[in-house]
C-alpha positions as CSV (number, residue, x, y, z in Angstrom):
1,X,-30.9,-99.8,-4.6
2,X,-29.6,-102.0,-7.3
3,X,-25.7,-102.1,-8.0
4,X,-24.4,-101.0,-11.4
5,X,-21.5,-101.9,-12.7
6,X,-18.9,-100.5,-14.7
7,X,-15.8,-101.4,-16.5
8,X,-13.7,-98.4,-15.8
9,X,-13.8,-96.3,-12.8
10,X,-14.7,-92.6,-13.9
11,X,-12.2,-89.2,-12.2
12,X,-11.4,-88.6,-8.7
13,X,-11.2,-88.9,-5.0
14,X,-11.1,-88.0,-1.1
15,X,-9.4,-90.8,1.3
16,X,-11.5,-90.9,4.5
17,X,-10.7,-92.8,7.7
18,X,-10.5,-96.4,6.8
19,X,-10.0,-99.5,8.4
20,X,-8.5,-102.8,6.8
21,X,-10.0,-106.5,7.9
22,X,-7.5,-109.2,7.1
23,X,-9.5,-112.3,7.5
24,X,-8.8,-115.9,6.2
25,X,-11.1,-116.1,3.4
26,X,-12.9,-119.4,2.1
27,X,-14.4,-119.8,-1.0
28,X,-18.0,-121.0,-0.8
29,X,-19.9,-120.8,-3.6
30,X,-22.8,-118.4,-4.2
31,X,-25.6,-118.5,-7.0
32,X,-25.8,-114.5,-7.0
33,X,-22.4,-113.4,-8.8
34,X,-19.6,-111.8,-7.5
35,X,-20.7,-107.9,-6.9
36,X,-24.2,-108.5,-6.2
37,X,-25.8,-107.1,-2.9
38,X,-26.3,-109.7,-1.0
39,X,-30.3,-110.5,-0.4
40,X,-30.0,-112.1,2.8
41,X,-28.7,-108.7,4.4
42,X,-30.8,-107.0,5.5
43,X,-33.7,-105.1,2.7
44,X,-32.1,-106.7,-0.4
45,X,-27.9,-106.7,1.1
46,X,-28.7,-103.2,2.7
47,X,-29.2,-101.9,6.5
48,X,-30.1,-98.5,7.3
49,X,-30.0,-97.3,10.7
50,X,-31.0,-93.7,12.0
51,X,-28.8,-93.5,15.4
52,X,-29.8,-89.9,16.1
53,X,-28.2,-86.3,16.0
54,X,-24.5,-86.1,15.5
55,X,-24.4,-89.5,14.8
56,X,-21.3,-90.5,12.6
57,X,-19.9,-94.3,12.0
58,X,-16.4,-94.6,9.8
59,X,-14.6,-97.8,11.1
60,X,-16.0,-101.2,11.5
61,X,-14.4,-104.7,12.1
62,X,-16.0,-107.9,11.7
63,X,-16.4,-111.2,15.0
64,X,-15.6,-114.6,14.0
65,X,-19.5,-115.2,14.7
66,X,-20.2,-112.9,11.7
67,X,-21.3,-110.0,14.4
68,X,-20.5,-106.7,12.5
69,X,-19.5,-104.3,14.9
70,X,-19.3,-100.3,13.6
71,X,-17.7,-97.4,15.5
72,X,-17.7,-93.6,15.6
73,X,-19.1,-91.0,17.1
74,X,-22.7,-90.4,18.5
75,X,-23.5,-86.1,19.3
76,X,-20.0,-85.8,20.9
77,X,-19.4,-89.2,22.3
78,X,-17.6,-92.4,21.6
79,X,-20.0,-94.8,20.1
80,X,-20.3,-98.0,19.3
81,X,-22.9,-100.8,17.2
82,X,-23.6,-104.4,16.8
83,X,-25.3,-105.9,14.3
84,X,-26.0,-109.6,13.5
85,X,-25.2,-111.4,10.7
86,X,-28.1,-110.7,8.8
87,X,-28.1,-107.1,9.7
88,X,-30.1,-106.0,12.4
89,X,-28.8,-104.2,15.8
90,X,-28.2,-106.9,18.3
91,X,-30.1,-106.8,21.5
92,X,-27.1,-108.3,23.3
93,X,-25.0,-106.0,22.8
94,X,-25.0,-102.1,25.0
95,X,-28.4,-100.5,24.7
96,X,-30.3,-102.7,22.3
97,X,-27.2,-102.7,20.3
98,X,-25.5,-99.0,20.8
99,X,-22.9,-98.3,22.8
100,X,-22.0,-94.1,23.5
101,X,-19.0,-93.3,26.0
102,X,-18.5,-89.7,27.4
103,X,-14.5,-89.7,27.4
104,X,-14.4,-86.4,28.9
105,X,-14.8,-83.7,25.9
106,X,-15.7,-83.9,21.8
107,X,-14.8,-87.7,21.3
108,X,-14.6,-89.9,18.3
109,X,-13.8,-93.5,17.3
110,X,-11.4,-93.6,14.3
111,X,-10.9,-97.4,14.4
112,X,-11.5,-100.8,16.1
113,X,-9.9,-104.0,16.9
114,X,-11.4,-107.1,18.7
115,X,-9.3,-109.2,21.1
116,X,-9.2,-113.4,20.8
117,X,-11.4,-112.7,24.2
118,X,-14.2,-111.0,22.6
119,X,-13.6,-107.7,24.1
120,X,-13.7,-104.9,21.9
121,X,-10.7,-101.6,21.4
122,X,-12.0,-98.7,20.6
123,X,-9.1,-95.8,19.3
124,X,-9.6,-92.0,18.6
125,X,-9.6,-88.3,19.7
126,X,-10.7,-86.3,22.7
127,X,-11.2,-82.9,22.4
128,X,-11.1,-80.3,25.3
129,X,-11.9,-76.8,24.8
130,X,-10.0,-75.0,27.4
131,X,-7.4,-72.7,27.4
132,X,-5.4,-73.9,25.6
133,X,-7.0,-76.6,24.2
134,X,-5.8,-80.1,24.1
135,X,-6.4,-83.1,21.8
136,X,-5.3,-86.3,22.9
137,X,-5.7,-90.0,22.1
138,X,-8.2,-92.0,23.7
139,X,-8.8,-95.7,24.1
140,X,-11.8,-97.6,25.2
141,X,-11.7,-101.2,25.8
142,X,-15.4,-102.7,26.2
143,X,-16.6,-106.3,27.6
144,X,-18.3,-108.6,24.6
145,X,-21.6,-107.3,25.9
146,X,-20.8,-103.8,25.3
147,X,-19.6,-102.6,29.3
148,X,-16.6,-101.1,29.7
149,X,-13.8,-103.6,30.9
150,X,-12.6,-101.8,34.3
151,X,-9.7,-103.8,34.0
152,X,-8.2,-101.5,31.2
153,X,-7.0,-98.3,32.2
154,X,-9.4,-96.2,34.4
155,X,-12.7,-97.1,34.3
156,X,-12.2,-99.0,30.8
157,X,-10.4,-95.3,29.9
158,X,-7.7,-94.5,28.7
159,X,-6.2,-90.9,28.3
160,X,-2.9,-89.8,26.3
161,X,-1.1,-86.6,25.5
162,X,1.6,-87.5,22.9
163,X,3.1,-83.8,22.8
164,X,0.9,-81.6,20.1
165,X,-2.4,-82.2,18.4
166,X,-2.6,-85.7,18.6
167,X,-5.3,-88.3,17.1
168,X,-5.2,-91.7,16.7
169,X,-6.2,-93.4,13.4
170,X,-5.5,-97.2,13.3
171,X,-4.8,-100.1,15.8
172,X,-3.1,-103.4,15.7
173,X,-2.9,-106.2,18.4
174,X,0.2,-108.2,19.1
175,X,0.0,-111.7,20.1
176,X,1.3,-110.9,23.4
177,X,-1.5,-108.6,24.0
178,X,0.3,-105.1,23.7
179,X,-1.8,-102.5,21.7
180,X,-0.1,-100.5,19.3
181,X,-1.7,-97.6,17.9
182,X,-0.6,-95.0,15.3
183,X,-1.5,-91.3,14.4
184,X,-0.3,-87.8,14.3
185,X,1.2,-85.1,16.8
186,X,2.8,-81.9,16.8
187,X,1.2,-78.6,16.1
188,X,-0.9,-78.1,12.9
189,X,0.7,-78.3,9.9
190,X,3.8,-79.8,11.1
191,X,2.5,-83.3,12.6
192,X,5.0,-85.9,12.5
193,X,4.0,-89.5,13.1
194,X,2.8,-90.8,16.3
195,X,3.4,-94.6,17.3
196,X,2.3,-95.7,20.9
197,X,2.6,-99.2,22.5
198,X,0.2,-99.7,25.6
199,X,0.6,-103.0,27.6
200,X,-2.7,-105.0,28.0
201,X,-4.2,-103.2,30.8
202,X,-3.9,-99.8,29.0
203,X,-0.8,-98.5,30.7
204,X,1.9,-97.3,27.9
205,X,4.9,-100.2,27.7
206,X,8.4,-98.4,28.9
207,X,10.0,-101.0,26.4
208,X,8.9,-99.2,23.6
209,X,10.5,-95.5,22.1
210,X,10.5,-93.4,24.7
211,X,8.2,-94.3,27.9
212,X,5.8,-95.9,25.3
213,X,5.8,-93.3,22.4
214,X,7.7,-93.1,19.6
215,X,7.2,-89.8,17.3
216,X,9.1,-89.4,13.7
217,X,9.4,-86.8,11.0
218,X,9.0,-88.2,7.7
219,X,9.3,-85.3,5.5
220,X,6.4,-83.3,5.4
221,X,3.0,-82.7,7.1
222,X,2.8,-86.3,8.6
223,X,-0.4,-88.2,8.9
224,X,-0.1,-91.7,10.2
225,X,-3.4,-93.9,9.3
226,X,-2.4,-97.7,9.2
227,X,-0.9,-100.3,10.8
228,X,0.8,-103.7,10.3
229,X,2.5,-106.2,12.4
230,X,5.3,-108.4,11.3
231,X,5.5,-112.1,12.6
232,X,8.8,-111.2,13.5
233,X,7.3,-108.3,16.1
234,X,8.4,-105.4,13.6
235,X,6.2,-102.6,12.8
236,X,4.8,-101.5,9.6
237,X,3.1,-97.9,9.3
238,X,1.4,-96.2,6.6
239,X,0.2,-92.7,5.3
240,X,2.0,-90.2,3.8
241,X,4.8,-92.2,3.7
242,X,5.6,-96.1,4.8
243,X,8.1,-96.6,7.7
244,X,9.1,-99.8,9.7
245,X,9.7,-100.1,12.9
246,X,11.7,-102.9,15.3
247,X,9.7,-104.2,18.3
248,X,11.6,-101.5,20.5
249,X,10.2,-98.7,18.0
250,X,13.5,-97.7,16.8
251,X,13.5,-96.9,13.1
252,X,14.3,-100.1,11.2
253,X,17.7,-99.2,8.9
254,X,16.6,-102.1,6.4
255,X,13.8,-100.7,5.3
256,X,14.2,-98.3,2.7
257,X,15.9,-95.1,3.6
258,X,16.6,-95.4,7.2
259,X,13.2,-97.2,7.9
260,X,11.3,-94.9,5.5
261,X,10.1,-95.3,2.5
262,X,8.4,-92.4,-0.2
263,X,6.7,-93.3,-3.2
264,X,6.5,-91.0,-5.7
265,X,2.9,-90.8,-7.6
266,X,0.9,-91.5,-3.9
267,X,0.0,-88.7,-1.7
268,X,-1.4,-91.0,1.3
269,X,-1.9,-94.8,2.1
270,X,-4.8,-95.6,4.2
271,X,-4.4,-99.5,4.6
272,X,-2.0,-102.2,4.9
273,X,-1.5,-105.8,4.6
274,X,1.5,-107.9,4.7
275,X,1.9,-111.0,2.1
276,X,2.8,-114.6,3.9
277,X,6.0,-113.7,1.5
278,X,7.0,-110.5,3.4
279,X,5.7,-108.3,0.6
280,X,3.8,-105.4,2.0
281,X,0.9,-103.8,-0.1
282,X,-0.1,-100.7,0.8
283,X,-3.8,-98.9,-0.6
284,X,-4.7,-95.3,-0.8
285,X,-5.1,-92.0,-3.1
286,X,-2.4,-89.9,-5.8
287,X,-3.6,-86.9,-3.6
288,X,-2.0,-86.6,0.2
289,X,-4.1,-85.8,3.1
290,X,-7.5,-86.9,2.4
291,X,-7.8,-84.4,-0.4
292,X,-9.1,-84.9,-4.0
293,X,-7.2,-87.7,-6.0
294,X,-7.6,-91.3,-7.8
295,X,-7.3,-94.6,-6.6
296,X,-4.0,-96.2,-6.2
297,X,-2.2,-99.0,-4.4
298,X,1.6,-100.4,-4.2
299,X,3.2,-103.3,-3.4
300,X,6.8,-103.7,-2.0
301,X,9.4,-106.1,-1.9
302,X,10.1,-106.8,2.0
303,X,13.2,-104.4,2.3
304,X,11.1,-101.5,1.0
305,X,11.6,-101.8,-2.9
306,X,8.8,-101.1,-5.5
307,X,7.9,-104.6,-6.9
308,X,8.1,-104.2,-10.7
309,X,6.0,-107.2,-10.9
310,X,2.6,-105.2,-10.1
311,X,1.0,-102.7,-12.4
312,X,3.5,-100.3,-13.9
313,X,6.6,-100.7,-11.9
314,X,5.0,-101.4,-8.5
315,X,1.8,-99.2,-8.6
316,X,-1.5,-99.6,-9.5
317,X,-3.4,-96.2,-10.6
318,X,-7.0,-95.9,-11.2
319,X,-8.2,-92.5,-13.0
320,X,-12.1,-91.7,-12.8
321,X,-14.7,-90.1,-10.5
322,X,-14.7,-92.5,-8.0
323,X,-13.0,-90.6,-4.6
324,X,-11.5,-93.7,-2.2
325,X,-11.7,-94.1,1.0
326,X,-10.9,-97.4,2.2
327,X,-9.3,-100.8,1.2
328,X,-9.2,-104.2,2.1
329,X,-6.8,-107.0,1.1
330,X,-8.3,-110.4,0.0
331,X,-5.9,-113.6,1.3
332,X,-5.2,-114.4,-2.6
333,X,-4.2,-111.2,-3.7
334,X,-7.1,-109.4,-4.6
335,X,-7.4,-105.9,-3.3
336,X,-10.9,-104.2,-2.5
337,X,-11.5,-100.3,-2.9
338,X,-14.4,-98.7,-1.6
339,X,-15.5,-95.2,-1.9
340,X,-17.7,-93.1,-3.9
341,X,-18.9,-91.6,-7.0
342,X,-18.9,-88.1,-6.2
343,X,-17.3,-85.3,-3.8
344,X,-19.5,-84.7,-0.8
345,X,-22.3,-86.8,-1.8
346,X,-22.9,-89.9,-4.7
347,X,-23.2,-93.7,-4.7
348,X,-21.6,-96.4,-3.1
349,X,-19.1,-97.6,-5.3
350,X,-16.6,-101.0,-4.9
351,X,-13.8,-102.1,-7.5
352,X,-12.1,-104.8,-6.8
353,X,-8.5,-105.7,-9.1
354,X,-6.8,-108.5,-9.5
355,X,-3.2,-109.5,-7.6
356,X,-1.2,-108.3,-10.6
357,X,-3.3,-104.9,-10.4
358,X,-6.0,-105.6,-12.7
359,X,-9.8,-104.3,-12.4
360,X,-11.4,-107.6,-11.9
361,X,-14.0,-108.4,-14.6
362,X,-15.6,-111.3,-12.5
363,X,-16.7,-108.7,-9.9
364,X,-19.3,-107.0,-11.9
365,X,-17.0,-106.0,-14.7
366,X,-14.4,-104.5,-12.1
367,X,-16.8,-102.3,-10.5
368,X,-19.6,-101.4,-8.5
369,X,-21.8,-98.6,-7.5
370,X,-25.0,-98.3,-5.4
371,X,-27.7,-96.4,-4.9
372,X,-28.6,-95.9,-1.9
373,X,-31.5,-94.1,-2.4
374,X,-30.5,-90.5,-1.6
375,X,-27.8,-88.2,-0.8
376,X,-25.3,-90.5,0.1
377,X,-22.4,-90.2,1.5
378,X,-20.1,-93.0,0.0
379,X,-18.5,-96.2,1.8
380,X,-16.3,-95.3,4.8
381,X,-14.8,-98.8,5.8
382,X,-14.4,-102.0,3.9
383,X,-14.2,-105.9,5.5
384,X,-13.9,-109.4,4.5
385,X,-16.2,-112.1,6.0
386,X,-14.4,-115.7,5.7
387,X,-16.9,-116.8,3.2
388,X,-15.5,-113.7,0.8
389,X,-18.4,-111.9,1.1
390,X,-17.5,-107.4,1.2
391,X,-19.1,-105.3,4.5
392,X,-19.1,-101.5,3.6
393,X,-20.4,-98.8,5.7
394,X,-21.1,-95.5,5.2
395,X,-23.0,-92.3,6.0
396,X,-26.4,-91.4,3.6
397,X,-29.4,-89.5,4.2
398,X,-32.2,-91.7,1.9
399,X,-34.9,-88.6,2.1
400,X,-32.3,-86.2,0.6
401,X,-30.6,-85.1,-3.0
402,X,-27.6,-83.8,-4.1
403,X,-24.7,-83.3,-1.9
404,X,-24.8,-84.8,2.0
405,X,-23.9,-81.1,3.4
406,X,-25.9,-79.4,1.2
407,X,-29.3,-81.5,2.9
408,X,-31.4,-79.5,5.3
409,X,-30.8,-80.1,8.9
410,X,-34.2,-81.7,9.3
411,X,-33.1,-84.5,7.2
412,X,-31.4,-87.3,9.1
413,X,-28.4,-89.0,8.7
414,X,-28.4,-92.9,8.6
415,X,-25.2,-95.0,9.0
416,X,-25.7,-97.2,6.0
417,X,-24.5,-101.0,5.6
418,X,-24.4,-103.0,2.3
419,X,-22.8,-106.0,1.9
420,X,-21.8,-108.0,-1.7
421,X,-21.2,-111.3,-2.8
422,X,-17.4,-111.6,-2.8
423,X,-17.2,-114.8,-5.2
């Protein structure tokens, strides 16, 4: 369980469902350097967790008391878990720190967001089986102590069909308290993107597109799977392409072309984060669609241009065997990748590069990778603490080699936590 580093990422990748924590960072020093698993987390900066059959965490967000709080799916429910600080499951929180909610069919939690309140969004899928059947988005919205708030929706549910095969990847609060939540519909192989505004008690706002939903072709087989929001209420998505939205959810005309934006060289985004100068950087992999492909980010001017003054002409391109599947965005610049060493199965593995697009020697020569002690899965989701320090979590089975499907079905699955030194 010891990191190793390595100056050079090695070959290629798979983006996964990710989730981006924008935090204000402070720099408190650390003897252990930058890179280093943290040894008052948990066994030497790693937790380990066996939450049953079926179970399957890829999102997590992080409480301004240092709470870590991960979400996915447990058998076929939406399921949540809280752990403290120092990495064990907090007895205050659900079922000595588990959460699982039966929306109503095969359910799962793509990503979270926490309110100023304490209260806790959950976003994802619900899959019914019938004839036909239907996939929808579902929200969740849970009391700090892990209930669900029947003040949101019904029940603390909340059920949408947005026309087609519909899933919801990412969320993003406004100040006002409206959710916004982005995805795909349409029928498979021809999704378009999916942007839908609910007001605070899970009802969809009538201000926004059309009754709440606003759905847009952006050239292809269109996979929504990040959101940012604009001080000035606009709407920044990302995936296979970038588009902008105003706060009504019409298509901002000056962004890009028409409110879109393609970048040649990146087959999908999977995170966002806007710049206090209006620049928007945007992380993800050469390959589209979660498929095989290297590390890459971009970073745009804030009417949609390339910025020449990152990497090669605006884009930052890592070649190696390291397959992405989530970023985060330090406040100075720094961006954070997080994935794995191998396809199906291999080592945690962080690099972290500079704001002009540089691997970052001070962070264990640039990067990172970690045994976990089996078959592991690789990091899922990536956030920042305040004090800099990197939360990762991931899927691994510690009593199992070689590839995480290959494992025999009496081998369990653990949802694994690390977490680094950041500085």
């Amino acid at each position: 369980m010891v990191p190793k580093r390595m100056g050079r990422i090695p070959s290629w990748g798979v983006v996964g469902p990710t989730l981006v924590a924008l935090l204000v960072a402070g720099c408190a020093p650390s003897s252990v350097p930058a890179g280093s698993l943290d040894p008052s987390f948990g066994k030497g900066g790693i937790v380990a967790t066996d939450h049953g059959l079926f179970a399957d965490f890829g999102t997590l967000a992080l409480q301004p008391d240092g709470k870590i709080v991960v979400a996915g799916k447990i058998k076929f429910d939406f399921a949540l878990a809280r752990y403290t600080p120092d990495g064990k499951l907090d007895p205050g929180f659900g079922s000595s720190g588990t959460v699982t909610t039966d929306i109503g069919g095969m359910d799962y939690v793509n990503a979270v967001a926490l309110q100023p309140d304490g209260r806790i969004i959950a976003v994802g899928q619900i899959t019914v089986f019938s004839s036909p059947p239907s996939y929808d988005f579902a929200l969740a919205r849970y009391t700090p102590d892990g209930k669900l708030d029947p003040s949101f929706g019904r029940g603390g549910i909340v059920r949408t069909d947005v026309g087609g095969i519909d899933d919801a990847n990412a969320v993003a609060l406004q100040p006002d308290g409206r959710i916004v939540v982005v995805g795909s519909t349409g029928p498979s192989g021809g999704e378009d993107y999916a942007v839908v505004r609910f007001v605070p008690n899970g009802n969809l706002d009538p201000s926004f597109g059309r009754g709440g939903i606003v759905r847009t072709d952006v050239g292809g087989i269109d996979d929504a799977r990040a959101v940012a929001l604009q001080p000035d209420g606009r709407i920044v998505v990302a995936g296979t392409a970038l588009a902008r939205y105003t706060s009504d959810g019409a298509l901002d005309a000056s962004f890009g072309s028409g409110g879109i934006v393609k970048t040649r060289g990146i087959g999908s985004f999977s995170a966002l984060a806007l710049q206090p100068d209006g620049k928007v950087v945007a992380g993800g992999s050469t390959f589209p669609r979660q498929q095989a492909g290297d590390f890459a980010f971009a970073r745009y001017t804030p009417d949609g241009t390339l910025d020449a003054s990152l990497g090669s002409g605006g884009i930052v391109k890592t070649p190696g065997s390291l397959f992405p599947s989530s970023v985060a965005f330090q406040p100075d610049g720094k961006v954070v990748m997080g994935g794995s060493t191998g396809q199906g199965g291999g080592d945690f593995a962080v690099a972290r590069y500079t704001s002009d697009g540089k691997l970052d020697s001070s962070f264990g020569g640039g990067t990172v990778t970690t045994d976990i002690g089996g078959s592991d899965s690789g990091i899922r989701a990536i956030a920042l603490q305040p004090d800099g320090k990197i939360v990762v979590a991931g899927q691994g089975r510690p009593g199992c080699r070689g590839f995480v499907g290959l494992c025999t079905s009496g081998v369990p699955t653990e949802l694994v936590l690390a977490r680094y030194q950041g500085n």
